[in-house]
Structures are given as C-alpha cells and as structure tokens.
N, CA and C of each residue as an Amber inpcrd file, in Angstrom:
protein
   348
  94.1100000 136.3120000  20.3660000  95.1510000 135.6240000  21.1020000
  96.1010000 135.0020000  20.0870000  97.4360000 135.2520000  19.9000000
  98.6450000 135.2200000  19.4690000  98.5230000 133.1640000  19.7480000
  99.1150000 132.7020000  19.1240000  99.5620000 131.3050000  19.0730000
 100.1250000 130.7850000  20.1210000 101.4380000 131.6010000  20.3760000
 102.7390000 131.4850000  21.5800000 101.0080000 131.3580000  22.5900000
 100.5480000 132.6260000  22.4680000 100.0160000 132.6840000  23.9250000
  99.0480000 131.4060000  24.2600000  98.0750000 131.1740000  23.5730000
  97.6180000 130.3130000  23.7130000  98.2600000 128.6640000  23.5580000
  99.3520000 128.5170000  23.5650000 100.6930000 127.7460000  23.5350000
 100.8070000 127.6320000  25.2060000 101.4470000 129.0630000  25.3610000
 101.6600000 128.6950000  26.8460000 100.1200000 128.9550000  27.7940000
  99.2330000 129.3310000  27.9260000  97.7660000 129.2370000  28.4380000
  97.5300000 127.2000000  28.4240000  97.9120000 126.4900000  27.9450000
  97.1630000 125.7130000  27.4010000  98.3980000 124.3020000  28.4060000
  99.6800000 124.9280000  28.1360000 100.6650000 124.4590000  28.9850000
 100.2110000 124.5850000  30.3810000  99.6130000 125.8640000  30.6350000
  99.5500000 126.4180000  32.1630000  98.5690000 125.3270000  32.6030000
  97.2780000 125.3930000  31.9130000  96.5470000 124.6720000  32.0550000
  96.7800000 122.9350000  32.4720000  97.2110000 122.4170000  31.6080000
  97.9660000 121.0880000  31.7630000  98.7920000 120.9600000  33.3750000
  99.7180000 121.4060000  33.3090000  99.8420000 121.5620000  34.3860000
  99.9470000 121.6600000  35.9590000  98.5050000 122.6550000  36.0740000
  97.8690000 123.5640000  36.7330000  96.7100000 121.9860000  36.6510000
  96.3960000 120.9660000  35.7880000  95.3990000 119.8130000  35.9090000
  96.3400000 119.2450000  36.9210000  97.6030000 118.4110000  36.2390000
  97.8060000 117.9360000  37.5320000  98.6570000 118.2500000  38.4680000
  98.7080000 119.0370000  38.6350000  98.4620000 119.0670000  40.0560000
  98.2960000 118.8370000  40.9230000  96.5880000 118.5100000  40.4070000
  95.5630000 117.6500000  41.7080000  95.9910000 116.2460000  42.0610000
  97.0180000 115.8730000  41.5850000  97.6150000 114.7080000  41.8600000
  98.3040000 114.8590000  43.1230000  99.2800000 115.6540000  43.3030000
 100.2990000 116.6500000  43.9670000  99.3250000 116.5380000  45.7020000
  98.6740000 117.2400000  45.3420000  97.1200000 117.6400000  45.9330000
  96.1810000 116.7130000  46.7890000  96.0440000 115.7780000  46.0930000
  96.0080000 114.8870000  46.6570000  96.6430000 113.6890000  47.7630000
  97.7180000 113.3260000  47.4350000  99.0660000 113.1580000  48.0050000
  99.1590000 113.6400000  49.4920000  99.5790000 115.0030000  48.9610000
  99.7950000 115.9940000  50.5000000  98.8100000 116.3980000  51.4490000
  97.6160000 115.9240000  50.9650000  96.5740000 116.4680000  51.3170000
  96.7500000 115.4180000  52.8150000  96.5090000 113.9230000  52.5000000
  96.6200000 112.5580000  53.0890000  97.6960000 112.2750000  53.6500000
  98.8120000 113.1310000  53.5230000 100.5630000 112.7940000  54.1310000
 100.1250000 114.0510000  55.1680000  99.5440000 115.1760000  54.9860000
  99.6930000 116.2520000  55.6170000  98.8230000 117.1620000  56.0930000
  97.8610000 116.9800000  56.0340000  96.4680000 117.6030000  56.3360000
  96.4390000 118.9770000  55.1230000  95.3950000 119.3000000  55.0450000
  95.0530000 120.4180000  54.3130000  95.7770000 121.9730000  54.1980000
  96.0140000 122.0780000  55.5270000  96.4660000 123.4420000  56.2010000
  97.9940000 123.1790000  55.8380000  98.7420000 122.1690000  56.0370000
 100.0680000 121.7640000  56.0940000 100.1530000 121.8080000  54.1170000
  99.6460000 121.0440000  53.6210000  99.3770000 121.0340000  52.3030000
  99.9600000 122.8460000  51.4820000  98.4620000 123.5590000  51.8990000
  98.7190000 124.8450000  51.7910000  99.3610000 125.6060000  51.9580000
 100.4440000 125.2250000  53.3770000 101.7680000 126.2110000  53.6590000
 102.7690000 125.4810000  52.3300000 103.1540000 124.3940000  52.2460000
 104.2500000 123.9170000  51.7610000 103.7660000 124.3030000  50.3730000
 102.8850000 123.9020000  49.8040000 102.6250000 125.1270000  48.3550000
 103.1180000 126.3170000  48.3430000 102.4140000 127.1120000  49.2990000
 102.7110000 128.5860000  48.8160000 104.3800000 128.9340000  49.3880000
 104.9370000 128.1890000  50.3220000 106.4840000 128.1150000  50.8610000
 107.3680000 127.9250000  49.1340000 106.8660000 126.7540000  48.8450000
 107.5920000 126.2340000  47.7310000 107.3810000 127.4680000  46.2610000
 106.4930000 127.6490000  45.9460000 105.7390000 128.8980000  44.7250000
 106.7600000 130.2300000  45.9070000 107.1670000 130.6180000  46.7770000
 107.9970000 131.8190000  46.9180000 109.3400000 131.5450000  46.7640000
 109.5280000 130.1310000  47.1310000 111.0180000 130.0510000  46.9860000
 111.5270000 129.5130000  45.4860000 110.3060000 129.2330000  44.5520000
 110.4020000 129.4220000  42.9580000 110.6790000 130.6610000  42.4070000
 109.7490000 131.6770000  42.9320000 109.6650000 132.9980000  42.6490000
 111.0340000 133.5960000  43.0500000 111.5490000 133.3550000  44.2550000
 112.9630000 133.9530000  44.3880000 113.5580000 133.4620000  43.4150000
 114.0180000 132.2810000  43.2680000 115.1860000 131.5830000  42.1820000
 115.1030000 132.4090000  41.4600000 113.8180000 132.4030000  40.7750000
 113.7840000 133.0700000  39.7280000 114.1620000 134.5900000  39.4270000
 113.5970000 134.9520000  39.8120000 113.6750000 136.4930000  39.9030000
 115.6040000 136.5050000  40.1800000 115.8340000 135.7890000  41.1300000
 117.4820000 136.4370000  41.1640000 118.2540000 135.9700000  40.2950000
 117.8850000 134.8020000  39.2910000 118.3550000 134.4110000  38.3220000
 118.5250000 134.9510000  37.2680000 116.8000000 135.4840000  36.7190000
 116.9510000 136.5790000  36.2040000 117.4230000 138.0220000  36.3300000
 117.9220000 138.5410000  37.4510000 118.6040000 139.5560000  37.8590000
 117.6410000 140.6890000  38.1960000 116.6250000 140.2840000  38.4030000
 115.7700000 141.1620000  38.8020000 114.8690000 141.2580000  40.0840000
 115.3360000 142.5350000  40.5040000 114.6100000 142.7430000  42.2480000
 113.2640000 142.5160000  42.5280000 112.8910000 141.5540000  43.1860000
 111.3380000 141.9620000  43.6620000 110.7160000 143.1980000  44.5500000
 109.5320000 144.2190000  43.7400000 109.5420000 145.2710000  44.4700000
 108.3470000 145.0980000  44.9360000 108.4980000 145.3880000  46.2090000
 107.0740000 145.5560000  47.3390000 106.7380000 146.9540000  47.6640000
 107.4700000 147.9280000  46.9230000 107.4390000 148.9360000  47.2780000
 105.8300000 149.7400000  47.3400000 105.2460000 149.0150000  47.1140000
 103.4490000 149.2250000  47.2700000 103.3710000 148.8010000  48.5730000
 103.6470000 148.2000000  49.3300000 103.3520000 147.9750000  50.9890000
 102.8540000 146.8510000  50.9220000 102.4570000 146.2850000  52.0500000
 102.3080000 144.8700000  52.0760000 101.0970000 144.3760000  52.2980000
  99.9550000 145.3040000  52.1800000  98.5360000 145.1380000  52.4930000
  98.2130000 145.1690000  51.3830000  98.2330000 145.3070000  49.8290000
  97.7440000 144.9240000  48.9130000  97.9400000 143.5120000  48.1750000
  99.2500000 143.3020000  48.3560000  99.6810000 141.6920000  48.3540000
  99.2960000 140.8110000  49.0410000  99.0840000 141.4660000  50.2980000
  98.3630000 140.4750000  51.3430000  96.5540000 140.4700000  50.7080000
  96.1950000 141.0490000  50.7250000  95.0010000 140.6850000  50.4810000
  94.7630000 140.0730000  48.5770000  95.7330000 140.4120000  47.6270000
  95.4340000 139.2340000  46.4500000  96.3500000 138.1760000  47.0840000
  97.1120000 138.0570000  47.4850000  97.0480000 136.6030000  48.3570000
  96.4320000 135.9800000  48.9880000  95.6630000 136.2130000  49.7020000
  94.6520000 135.6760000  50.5440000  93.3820000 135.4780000  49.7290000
  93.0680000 136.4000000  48.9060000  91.9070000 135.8080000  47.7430000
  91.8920000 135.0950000  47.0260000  93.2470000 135.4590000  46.0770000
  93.4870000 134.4360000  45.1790000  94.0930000 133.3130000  44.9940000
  95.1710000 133.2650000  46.3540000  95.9310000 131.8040000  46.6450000
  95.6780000 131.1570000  47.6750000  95.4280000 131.8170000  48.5800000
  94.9480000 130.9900000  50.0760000  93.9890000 130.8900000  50.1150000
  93.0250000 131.1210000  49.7980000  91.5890000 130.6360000  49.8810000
  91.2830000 129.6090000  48.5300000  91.8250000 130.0670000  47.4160000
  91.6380000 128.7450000  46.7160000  92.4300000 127.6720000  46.8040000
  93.5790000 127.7540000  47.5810000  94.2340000 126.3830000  47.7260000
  93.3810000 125.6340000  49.0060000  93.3140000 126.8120000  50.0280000
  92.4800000 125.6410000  51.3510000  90.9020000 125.4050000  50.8730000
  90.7080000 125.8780000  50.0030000  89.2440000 125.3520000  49.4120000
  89.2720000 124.1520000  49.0330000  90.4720000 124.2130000  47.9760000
  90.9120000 122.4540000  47.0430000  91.5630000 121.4620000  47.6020000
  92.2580000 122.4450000  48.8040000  93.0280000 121.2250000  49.7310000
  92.0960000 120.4040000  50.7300000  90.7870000 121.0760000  50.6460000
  90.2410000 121.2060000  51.7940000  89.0400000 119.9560000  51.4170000
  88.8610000 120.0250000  49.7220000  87.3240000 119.3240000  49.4510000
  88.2280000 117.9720000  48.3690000  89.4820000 118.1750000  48.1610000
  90.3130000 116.9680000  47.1900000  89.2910000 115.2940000  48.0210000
  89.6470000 115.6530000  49.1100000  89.7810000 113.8660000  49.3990000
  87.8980000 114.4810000  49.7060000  87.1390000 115.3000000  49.7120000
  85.9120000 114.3770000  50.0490000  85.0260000 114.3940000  48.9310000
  85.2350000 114.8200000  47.4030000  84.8990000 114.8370000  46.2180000
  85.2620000 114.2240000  45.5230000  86.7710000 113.6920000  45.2190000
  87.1200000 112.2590000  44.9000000  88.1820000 112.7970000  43.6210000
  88.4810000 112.1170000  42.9290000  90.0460000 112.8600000  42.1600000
  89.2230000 113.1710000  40.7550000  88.4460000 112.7700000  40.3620000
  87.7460000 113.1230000  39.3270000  86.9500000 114.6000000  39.1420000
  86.4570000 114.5790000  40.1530000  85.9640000 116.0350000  39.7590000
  86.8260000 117.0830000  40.3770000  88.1430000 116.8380000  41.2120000
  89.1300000 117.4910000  42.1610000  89.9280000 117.6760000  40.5720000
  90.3380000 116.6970000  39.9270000  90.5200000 117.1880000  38.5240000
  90.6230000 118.1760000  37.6220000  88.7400000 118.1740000  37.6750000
  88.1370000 119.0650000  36.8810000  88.2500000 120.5870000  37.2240000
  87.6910000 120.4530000  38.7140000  88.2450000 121.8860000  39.2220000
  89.4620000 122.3220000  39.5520000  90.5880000 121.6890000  39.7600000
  91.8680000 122.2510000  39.8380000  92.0100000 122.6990000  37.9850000
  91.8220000 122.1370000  36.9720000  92.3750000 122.3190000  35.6890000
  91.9480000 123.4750000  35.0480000  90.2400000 124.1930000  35.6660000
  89.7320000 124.7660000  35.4500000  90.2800000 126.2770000  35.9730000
  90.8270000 126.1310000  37.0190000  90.9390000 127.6290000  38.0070000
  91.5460000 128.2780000  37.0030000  92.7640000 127.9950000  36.3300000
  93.0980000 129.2170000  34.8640000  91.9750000 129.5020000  34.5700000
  90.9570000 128.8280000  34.0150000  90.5720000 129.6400000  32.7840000
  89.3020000 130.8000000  33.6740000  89.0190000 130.1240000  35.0060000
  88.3480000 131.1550000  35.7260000  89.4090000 132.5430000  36.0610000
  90.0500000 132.5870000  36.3160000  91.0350000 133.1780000  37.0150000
  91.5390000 134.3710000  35.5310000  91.8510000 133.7820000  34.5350000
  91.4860000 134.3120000  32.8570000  90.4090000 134.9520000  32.7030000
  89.4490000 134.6000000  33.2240000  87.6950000 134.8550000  32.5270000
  87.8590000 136.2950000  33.5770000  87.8950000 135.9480000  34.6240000
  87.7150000 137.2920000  35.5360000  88.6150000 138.4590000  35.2410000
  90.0220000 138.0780000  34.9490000  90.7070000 139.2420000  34.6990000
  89.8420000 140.0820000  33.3420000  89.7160000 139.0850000  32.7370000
  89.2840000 140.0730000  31.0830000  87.6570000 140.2250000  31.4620000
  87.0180000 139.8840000  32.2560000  85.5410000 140.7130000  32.1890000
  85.7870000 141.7150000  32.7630000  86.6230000 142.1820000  33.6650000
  86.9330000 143.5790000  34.4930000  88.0970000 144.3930000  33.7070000
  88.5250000 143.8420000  32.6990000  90.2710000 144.0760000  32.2590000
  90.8700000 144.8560000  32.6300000  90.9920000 143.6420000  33.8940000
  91.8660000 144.2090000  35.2100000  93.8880000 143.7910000  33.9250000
  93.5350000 142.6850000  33.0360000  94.7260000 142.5440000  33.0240000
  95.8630000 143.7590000  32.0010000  95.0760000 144.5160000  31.7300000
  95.7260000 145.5780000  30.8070000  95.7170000 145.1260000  29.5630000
C-alpha cells in the first residue's frame, strides 16, 4: 500500500468514526428508518454533484438489480443495523463499530479480491 493510499484509507476512516455522532443525533430527532433514508438521499445527491461536476455520466447500464442488491447489503442493512443499535449500545462502542466498517468492508474485498 502506496502512502497517498493509506493517507486517504486512514482519512476515510476518521471520518467514517464520526459519523456516529451524525448518527446519533438523527437517530433521536428521527427514528432509525428516517435516519437511513436521509443518509442514503443525501450520499446520492453527493454522488450526483459530483459526478456532474466532474463531467462524468453515471452508467446503470448493468440494470438495476445488481445495484439494488449491493445496496441493500452493503448500505441499507448496515446503516439500519447502526441506526438501529446507536442509542441502545451507547456512543462508545457505536464509535467503535461505525469507525471500524472500512476496514471490514477493506478486509472482505481483498480476502475475495473482489477489488481488482
């Protein structure tokens, strides 16, 4: 692992910790489920900016049942998991496991190297 990379891994991480602050918050203003839409609402309408900023098209041209389902594995079920256990585990270990999901989420791609 290159410097940069572990530079930005380490940023992501940081981050991606708090978060659980975020997380917490909305969890108690908004219930869990409400929490989870306005995340993943907000992370698409990042992803647009971006992408049209950078001038580049988003292609779905794979259909919409493969996105749908790494969405639903990998973002909706771990956000209503964390949204779901923040307030009855307490911010300390809600912490630990929000800061952690990179490096799980890391660990899995490269034991399968799914990531190329």
């Amino acid at each position: 692992m290159k410097p940069r990379d572990l530079a930005i891994y380490l940023f992501l991480g940081l981050a991606w910790g708090l978060s659980f602050l975020v997380v917490v918050k909305m969890v108690a203003a908004f219930g869990f489920v409400a929490a989870v839409s306005i995340r993943c609402f907000v992370a698409f309408a990042t992803l647009l900016v971006i992408s049209r900023l950078a001038g580049r098209k988003l292609d779905f041209s794979a259909g919409w049942w493969p996105f749908f389902v790494v969405g639903l594995t990998t973002v909706a079920g771990q956000l209503v998991g964390l949204s779901y256990a923040t307030p009855l585990i307490g911010t300390a270990m809600a912490a630990i496991l929000v800061a952690s999901v990179p490096l799980f989420r890391w660990s899995s791609a490269r034991s399968g190297d799914w990531s190329g």
